[in-house]
C-alpha positions in Angstrom: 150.6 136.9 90.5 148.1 136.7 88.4 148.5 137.6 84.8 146.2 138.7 81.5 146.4 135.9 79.6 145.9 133.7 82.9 142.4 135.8 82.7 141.9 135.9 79.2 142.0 132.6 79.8 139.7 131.6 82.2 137.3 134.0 80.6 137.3 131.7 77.7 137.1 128.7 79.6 133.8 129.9 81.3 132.4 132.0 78.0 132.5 135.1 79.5 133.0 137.9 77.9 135.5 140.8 79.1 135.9 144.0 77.8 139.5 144.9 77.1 139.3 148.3 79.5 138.4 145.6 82.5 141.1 143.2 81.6 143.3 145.4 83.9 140.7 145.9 86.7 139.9 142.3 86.9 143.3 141.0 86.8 144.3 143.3 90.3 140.9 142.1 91.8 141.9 138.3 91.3 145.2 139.0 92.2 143.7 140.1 95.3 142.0 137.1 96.2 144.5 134.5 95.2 146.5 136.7 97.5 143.8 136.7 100.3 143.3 132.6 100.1 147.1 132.0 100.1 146.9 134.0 103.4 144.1 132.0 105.0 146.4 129.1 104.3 149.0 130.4 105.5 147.6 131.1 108.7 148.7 129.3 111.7 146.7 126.7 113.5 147.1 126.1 117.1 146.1 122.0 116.8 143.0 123.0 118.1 140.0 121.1 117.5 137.4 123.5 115.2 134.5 120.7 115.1 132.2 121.8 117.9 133.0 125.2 118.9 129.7 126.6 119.6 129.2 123.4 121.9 126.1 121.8 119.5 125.0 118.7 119.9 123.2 116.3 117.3 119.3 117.6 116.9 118.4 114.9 114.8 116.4 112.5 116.2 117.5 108.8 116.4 116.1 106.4 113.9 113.1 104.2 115.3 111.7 101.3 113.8 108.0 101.2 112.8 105.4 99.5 111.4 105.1 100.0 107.7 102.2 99.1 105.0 101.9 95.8 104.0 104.3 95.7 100.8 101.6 93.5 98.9 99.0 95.9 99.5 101.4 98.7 97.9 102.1 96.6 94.9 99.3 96.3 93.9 99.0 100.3 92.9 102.3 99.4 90.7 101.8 99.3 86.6 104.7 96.4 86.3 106.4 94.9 89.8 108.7 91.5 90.2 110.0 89.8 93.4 108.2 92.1 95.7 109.3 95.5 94.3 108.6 97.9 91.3 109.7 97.9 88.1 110.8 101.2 86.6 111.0 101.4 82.5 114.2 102.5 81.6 114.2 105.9 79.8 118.0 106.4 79.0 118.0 103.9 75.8 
């Protein structure tokens, strides 16, 4: 059971702002959904497997190998670079 204070509570937590003629309203309403989720797991599972039950397979394709631009050659485009790759200036000093 959710209380008032419980959601007076979390209103402050998240800065909301309620008005004291929905304190009731909104208090049943959670009530409802804490009641709702407790249900769901609650409910009984029959050691069935839920991973694949529309019978999908993977649509990615597989990763392939292939030639790439000469790493030189793309350095050169780079304002500061050491041991083959770029160098980045730190901006969170």
């Amino acid at each position: 059971m959710v209380t008032k204070e419980e959601v007076m509570k979390i209103a402050i937590l998240s800065k909301l702002y309620i008005a004291e003629d929905e304190i009731d309203k909104l208090t049943e309403d959670m009530g409802e959904i804490i009641s709702f989720a407790d249900t769901i797991n609650n409910a009984a599972d029959e050691g069935g497997e839920f991973d694949n039950i529309n019978n999908l397979s993977n649509v990615l394709r597989e990763d392939e190998v292939v030639p790439s631009l000469d790493r030189e050659k793309i350095l050169r485009n780079a304002k500061d670079s050491d041991d083959g790759c770029f160098l980045v200036k730190n901006i969170m000093k």
